[in-house]
C-alpha positions as CSV (number, residue, x, y, z in Angstrom):
1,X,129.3,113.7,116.3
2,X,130.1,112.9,112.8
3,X,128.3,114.7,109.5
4,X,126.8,111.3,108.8
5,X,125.1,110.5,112.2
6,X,124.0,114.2,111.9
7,X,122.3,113.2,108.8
8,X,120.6,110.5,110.3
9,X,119.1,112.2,112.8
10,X,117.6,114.8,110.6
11,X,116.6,112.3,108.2
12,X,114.7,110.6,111.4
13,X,113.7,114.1,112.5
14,X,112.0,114.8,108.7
15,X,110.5,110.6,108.9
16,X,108.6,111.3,111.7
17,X,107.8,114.9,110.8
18,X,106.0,114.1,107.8
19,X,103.7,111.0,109.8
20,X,102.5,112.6,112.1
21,X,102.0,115.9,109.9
22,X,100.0,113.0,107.7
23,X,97.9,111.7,110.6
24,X,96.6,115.4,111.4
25,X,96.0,116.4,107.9
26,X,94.2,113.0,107.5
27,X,92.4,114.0,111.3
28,X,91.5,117.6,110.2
29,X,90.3,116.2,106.5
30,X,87.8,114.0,108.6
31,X,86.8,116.4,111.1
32,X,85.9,119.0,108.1
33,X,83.6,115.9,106.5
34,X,82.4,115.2,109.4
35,X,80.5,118.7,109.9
36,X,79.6,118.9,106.8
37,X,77.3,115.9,107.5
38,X,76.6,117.1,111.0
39,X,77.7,114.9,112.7
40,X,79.1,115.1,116.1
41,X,83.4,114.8,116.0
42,X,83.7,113.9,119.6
43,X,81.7,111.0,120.5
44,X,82.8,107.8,122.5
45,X,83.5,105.5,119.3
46,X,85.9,107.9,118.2
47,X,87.4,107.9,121.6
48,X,87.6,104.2,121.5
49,X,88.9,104.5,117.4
50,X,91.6,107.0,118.8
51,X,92.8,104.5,121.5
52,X,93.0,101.8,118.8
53,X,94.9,104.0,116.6
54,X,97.4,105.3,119.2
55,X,98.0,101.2,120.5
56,X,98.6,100.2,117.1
57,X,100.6,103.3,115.9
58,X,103.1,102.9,119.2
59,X,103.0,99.3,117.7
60,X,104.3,100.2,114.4
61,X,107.1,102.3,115.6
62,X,108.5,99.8,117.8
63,X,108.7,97.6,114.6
64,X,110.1,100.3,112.9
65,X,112.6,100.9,115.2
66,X,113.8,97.7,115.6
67,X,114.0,97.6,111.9
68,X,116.1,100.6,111.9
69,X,118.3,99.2,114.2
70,X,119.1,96.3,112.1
71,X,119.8,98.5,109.1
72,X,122.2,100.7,111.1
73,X,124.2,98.2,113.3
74,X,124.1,96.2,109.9
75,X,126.1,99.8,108.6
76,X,128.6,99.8,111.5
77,X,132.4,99.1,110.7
78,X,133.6,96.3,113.1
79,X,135.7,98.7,115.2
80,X,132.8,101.3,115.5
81,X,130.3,98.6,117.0
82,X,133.0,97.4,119.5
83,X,132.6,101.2,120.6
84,X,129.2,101.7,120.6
85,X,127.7,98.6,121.3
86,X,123.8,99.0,121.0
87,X,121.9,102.0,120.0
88,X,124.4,104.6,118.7
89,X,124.7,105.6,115.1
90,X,127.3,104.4,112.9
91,X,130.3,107.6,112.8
92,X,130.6,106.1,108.7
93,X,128.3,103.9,107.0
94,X,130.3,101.0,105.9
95,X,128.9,99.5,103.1
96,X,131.7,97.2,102.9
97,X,130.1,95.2,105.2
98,X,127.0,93.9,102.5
99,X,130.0,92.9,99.9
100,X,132.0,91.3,102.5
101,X,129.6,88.8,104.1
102,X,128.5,88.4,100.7
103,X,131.5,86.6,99.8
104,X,132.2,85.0,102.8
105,X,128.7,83.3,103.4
106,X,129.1,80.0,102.3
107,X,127.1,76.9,104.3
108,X,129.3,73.6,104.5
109,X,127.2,70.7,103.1
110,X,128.2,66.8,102.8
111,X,127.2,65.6,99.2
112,X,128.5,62.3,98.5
113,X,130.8,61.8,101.7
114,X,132.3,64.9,100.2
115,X,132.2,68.5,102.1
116,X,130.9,71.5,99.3
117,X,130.2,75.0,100.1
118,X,126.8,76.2,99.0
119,X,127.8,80.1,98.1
120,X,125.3,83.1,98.9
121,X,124.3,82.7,95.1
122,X,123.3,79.4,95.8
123,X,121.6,80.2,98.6
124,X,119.6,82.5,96.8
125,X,118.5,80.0,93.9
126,X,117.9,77.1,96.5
127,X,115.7,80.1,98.6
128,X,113.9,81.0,95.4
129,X,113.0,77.7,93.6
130,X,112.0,76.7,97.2
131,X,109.6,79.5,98.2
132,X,108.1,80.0,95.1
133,X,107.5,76.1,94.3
134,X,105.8,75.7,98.2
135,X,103.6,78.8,98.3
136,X,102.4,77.1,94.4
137,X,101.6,73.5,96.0
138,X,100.2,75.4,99.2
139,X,98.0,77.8,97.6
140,X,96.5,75.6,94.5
141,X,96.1,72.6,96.5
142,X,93.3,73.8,98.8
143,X,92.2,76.6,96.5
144,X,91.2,73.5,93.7
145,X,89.9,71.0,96.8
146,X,87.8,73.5,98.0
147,X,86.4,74.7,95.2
148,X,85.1,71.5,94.4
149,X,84.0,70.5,97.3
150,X,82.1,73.9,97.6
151,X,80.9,74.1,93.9
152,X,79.5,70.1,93.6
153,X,76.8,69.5,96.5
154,X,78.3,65.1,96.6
155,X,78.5,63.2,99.9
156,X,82.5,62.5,99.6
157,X,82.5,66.3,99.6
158,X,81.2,66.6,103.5
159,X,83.7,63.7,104.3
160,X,86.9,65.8,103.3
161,X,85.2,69.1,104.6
162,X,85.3,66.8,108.4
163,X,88.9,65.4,107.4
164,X,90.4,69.0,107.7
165,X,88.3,70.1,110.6
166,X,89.3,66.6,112.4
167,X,93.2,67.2,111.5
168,X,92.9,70.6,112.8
169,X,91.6,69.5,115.9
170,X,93.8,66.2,117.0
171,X,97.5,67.0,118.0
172,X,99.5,65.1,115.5
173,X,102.9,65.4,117.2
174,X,106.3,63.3,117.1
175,X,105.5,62.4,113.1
176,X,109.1,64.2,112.0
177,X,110.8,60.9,112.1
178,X,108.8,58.6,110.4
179,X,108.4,61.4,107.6
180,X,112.4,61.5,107.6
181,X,112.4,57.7,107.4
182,X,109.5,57.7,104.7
183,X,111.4,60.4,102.3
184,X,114.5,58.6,102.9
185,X,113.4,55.1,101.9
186,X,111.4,57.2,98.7
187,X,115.0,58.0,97.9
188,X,113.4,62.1,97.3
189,X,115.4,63.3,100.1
190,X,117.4,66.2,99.6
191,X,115.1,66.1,96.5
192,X,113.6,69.8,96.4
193,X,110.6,68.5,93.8
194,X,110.1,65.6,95.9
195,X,109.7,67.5,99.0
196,X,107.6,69.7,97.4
197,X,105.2,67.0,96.0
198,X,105.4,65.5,99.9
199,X,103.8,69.0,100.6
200,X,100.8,68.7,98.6
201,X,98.2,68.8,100.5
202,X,94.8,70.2,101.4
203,X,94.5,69.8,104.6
204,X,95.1,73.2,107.2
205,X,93.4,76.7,107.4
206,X,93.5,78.1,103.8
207,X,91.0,75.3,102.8
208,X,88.5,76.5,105.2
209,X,88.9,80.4,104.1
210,X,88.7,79.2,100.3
211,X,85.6,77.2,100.7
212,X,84.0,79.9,102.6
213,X,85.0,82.2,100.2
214,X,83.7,80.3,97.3
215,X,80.8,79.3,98.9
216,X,79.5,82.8,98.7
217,X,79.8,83.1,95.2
218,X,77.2,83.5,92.5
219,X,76.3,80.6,90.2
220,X,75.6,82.5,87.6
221,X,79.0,82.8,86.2
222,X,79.3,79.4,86.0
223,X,75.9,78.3,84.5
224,X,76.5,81.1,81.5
225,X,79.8,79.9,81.2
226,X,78.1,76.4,80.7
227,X,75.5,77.7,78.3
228,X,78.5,78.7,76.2
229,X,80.3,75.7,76.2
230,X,82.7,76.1,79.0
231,X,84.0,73.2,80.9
232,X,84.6,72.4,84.5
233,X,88.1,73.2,84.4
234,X,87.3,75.9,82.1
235,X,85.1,77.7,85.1
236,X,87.1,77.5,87.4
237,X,90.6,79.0,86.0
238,X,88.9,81.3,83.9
239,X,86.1,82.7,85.7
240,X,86.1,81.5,89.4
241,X,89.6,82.1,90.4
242,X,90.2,85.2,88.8
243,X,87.1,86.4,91.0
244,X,89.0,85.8,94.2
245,X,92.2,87.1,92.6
246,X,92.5,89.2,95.9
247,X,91.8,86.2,97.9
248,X,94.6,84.4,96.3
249,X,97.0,87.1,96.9
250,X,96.8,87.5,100.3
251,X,97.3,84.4,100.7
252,X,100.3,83.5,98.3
253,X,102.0,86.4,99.9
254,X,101.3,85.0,103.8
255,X,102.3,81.7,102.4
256,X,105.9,83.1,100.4
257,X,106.8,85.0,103.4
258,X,106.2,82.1,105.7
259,X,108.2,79.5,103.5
260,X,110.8,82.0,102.6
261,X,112.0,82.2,106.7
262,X,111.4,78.4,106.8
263,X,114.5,76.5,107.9
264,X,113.2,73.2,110.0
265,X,112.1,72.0,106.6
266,X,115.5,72.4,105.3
267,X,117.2,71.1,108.0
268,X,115.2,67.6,108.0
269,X,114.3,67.0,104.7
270,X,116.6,69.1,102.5
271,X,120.2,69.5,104.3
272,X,121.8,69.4,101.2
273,X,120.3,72.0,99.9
274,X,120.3,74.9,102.4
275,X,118.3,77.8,101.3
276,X,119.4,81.5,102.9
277,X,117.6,81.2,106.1
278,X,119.2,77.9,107.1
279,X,122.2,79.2,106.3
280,X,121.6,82.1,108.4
281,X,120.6,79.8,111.4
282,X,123.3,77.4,111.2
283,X,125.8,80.9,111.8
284,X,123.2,81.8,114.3
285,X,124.2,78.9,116.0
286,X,127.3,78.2,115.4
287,X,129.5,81.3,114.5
288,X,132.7,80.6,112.1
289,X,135.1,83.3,112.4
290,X,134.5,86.5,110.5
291,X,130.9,85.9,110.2
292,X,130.5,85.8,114.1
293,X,130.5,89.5,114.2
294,X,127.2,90.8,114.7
295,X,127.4,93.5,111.9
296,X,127.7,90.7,109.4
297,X,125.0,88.6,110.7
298,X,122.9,91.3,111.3
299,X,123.8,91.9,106.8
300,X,122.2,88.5,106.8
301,X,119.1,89.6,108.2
302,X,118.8,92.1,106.3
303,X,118.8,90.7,103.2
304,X,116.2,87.8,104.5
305,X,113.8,90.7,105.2
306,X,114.2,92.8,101.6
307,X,112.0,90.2,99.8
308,X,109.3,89.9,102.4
309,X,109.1,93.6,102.7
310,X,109.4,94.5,99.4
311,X,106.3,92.1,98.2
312,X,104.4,93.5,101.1
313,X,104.7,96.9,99.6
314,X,103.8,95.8,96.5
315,X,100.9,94.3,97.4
316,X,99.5,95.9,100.6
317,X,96.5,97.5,98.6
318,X,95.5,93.6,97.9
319,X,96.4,92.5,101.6
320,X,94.3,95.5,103.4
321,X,91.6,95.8,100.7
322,X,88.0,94.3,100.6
323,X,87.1,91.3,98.4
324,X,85.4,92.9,95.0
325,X,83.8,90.9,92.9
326,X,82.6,92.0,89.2
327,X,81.0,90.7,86.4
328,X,79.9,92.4,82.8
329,X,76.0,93.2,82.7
330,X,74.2,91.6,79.8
């Protein structure tokens, strides 16, 4: 056993150490509260809680585990993983391995009648203008529909409120080729703003959870804001959004992390521009020498998840928090 695998072990020794010291300091802290009160600690909902807890916390290290994994088989020179294949520790963390696939990820595209390779750099800007220009169209496309169709009591109102429950509901399948055929003959094809502007719509879950959302909402914002002078459009980027600012989070994030491992799209609509995960799936499926290796591949991974997790940690106070809303008192 190598110094480094013995300093992986105690670092997963001390990981684990300090959770489960954190679950019984946060166990004692309640119990003390709990008597305090008078209340009884053992009772059959907290026998049911504790059940919940222990499913879900089993849950979390499997995820965890997997993750770790993927980090350390991602960490494992070539040689070393021929070795030990699955679940033994890398004898040296090779680093090496990030730079190297790095600089040899590169997705063959045909621009032109003419082969170019798309480098990870490209990837990476393709990835980025993609995801972030979806999860806009995505998220202010319902979020304005709904709004007004929750806001203004008009008939046309209750017709698109049945639209999206009716598309919901029928099974709209085998459309992929007409919509190929329709971008195509729209010449925006391989057109990232085109596809993006094909994506506008309102239609899907997210409209239902705004207009319930903003059906709950006070008026009185809105009618001081028209006392004052305030228009319609004024209200509601101003003063109603900004009220479901939590709301909107959530649901940018779910949305960014769902188009950022989105490939089919790319593969019909934008195969000249392959974003990161396409580019991952087409060496998935069809490994080109180096790059076959499953350290490297598993690099590419890797690097598809730091984005997703690192906005989750940023903002999993939003995504596991309560709805507030506030206002100023006159």
């Amino acid at each position: 056993m190598t110094i480094t695998q013995i300093c992986i072990y105690i670092f997963v020794v001390l990981a684990l150490l300090a959770l489960f010291s954190y679950i019984g300091f946060v166990l004692v802290k309640k119990a003390k509260q709990a008597r305090k009160v008078g209340k009884k600690i053992f009772t059959a909902d907290l026998l049911l809680q504790s059940i919940v807890f222990c499913v879900l916390l089993v849950y979390l290290l499997t995820i965890f585990a997997a993750l770790f994994w993927g980090v350390m088989t991602s960490l494992k020179s070539l040689g070393d993983f021929g070795a030990n294949y699955l679940f033994d520790l890398p004898e040296k963390l090779a680093f090496s391995n990030y730079v190297k696939a790095l600089k040899l990820f590169k997705v063959p595209v045909s621009r032109d009648g003419e082969i170019v390779k798309i480098t990870f750099l490209g990837l990476v800007v393709n990835s980025v203008i993609y995801s972030v220009g979806k999860t806009l169209v995505q998220l202010l496309c319902p979020a304005i529909v709904a709004y007004l169709v929750a806001r203004f009591d008009f008939k046309f109102g209750r017709i698109i409120y049945w639209i999206v429950i009716m598309a919901m509901i029928l099974p709209i399948v085998g459309t992929t080729h007409s919509a190929i055929l329709l971008y195509t003959k729209l010449n925006i094809r391989n057109n990232i703003f085109g596809v993006l502007l094909g994506d506008a719509s309102f239609l899907g879950m997210y409209f239902l959870i705004f207009h319930g959302v903003f059906k709950t909402l006070p008026k009185d914002y809105a009618e001081a804001a028209i006392l004052d002078g305030a228009g319609n459009t004024t209200i509601m980027f101003k003063i109603m959004f900004p009220l479901i600012i939590n709301m909107l989070t959530i649901v940018a994030v779910l949305l960014f992390i769902s188009v950022w491992n989105d490939y089919t799209t790319i593969m019909y609509f934008l195969p000249a521009k392959p974003n990161l995960a396409y580019g991952l799936y087409l060496y998935n499926i069809n490994p080109d020498g180096t790059l076959s290796q499953t350290p490297l591949r598993l690099v590419g991974c890797m690097v598809m998840c730091l984005p997703c997790l690192t906005l989750f940690l940023i903002f999993k106070n939003k995504m596991i928090g309560n709805l507030s809303l506030g206002g100023l008192k006159g």
